[in-house]
C-alpha positions as MATLAB code, in Angstrom:
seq = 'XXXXXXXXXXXXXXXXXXXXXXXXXXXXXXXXXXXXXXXXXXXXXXXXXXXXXXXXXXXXXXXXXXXXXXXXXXXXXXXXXXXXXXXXXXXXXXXXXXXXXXXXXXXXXXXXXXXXXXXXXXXXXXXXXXXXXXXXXXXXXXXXXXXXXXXXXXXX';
ca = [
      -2.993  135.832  130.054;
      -3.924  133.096  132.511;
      -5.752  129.859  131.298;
      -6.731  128.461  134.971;
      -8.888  126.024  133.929;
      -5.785  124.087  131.600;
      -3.974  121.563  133.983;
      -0.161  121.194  133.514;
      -0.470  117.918  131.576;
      -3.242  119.589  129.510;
      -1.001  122.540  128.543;
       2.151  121.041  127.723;
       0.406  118.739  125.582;
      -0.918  121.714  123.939;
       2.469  123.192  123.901;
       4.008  119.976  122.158;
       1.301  119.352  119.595;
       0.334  122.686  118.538;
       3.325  125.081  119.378;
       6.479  122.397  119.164;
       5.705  119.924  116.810;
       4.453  122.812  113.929;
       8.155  124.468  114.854;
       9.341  121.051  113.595;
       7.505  121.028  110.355;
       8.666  124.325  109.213;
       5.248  125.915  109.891;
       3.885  128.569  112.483;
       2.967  127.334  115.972;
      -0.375  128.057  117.431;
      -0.630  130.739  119.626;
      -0.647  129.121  123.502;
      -3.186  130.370  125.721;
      -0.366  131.138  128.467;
       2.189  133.706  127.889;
       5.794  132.788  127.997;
       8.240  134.404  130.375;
      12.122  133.919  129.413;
      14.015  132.277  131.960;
      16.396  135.079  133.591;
      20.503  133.946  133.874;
      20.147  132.449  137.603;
      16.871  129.940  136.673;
      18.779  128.919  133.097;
      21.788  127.932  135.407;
      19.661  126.248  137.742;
      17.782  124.365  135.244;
      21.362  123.529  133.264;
      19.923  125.383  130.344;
      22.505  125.823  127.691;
      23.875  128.777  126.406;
      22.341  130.059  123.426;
      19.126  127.993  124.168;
      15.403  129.402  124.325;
      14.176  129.114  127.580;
      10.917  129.918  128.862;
       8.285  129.845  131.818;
       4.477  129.398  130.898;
       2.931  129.615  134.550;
       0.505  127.474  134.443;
      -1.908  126.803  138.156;
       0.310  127.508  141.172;
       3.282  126.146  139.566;
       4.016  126.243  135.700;
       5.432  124.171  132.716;
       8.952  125.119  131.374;
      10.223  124.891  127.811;
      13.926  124.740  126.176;
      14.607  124.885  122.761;
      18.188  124.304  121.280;
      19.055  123.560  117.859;
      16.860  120.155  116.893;
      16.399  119.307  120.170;
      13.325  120.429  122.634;
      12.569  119.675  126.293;
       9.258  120.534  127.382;
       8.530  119.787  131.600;
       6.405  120.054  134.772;
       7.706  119.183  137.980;
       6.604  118.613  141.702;
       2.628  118.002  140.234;
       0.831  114.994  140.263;
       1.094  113.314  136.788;
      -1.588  110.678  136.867;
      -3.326  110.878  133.416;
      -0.318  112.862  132.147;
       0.479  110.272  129.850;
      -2.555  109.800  128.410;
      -3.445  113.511  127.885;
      -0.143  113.382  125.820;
      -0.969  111.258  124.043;
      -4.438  112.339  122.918;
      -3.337  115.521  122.461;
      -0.545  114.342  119.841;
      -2.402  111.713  117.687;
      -5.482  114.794  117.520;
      -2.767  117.281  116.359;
      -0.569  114.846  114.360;
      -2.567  111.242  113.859;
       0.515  109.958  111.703;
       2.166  109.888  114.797;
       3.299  106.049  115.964;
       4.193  104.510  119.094;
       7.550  102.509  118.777;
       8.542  101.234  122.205;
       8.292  101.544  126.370;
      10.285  100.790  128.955;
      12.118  102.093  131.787;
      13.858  104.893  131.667;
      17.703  104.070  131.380;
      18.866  107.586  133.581;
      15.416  107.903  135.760;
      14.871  105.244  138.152;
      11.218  104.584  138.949;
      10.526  106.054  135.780;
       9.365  104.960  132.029;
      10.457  106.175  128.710;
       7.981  106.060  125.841;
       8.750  106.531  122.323;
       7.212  107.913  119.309;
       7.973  108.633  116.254;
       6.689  111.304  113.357;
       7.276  111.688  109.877;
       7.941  115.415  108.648;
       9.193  114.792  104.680;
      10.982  111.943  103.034;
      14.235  112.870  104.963;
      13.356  114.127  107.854;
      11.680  112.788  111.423;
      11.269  114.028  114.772;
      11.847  111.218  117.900;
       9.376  112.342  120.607;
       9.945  110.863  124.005;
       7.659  110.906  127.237;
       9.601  110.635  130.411;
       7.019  109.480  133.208;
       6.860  108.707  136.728;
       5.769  104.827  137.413;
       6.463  104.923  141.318;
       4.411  107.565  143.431;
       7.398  107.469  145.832;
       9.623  108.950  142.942;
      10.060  112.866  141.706;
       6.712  113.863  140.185;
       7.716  115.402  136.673;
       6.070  114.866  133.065;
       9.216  115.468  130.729;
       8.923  115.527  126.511;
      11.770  115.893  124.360;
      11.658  116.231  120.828;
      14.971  114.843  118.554;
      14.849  116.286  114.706;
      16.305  113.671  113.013;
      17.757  113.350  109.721;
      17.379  110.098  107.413;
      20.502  108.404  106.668;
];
C-alpha cells in the first residue's frame, strides 16, 4: 500500500516513533502505512546487513527508507534525498510519540565528515534506556542521507 503523500523524513519518523520505539518498550508497533519488503541476500550484502538481522525496504516516493533490526540495536535510513527539515520532522515526530524523550548533546559526527550527530535519550523502566541518535547532513556538498539508530541500553 503506497502512502505518496508521506515524504521520506515524514515516514521514517513515523517508523521510529510509532513502529521502533514501541518495539523497544515491549509493546506492539503501529501498523506503518507502507508495506515492508525484506531485503533479498545481494541488497543485505550490499548494505553490510548482518547475518541474522531484519532487514527491510518500505518504498517510500521514487526512492524508499530502509530499516535493520539486530538484537538491541536499530538503524533506520534514507539516502540520495534532500534532507532539509529532516531533522526537525524527527524530532517532532518523537517528542509527539514519546514527550519524555530528552536531547543530550550535538556535534559532528566522529565517522561522517560534513555531518552532525544528535543525541537523545529515553527512559523505558528503572533499568532500562534506549540511546537514539540522528545522523545528518550539515554540508549540501556531502552524501544526502537521514540515518537513526536506536541503542537498548541497560542501567549499570
Amino acid at each position: 500500500m503506497a502512502a505518496p503523500e508521506l515524504t521520506h523524513a515524514q515516514f521514517l519518523a513515523m517508523l521510529v516513533a510509532d513502529g521502533c520505539l514501541p518495539i523497544v518498550k515491549g509493546k506492539l508497533p503501529t501498523k506503518m502505512p507502507v508495506e515492508a519488503v525484506v531485503l533479498d541476500h545481494a541488497h543485505r550484502e550490499k548494505l553490510e546487513i548482518p547475518p541474522g538481522a531484519l532487514a527491510v525496504f518500505y518504498p517510500v516516493g521514487e526512492t524508499g527508507v530502509f530499516m535493520q533490526m539486530h538484537g538491541s540495536h536499530a538503524r533506520i535510513w534514507y539516502t540520495g534525498i534532500d534532507t532539509d527539515g529532516a531533522l526537525a520532522t524527527f524530532e517532532s515526530e518523537l517528542h509527539r510519540a514519546h514527550p519524555s524523550a530528552v536531547f543530550v548533546e550535538q556535534g559532528p559526527h566522529p565517522e561522517v565528515p560534513g555531518s552532525n550527530v544528535r543525541v537523545y535519550r529515553l527512559d523505558i523502566d528503572p533499568t532500562h534506556f534506549v540511546e537514539i541518535e540522528a545522523t545528518y547532513p550539515i554540508d549540501r556538498r556531502v552524501n544526502q542521507q537521514f540515518i537513526v539508530r536506536l541503542h537498548g541500553r541497560q542501567r549499570v
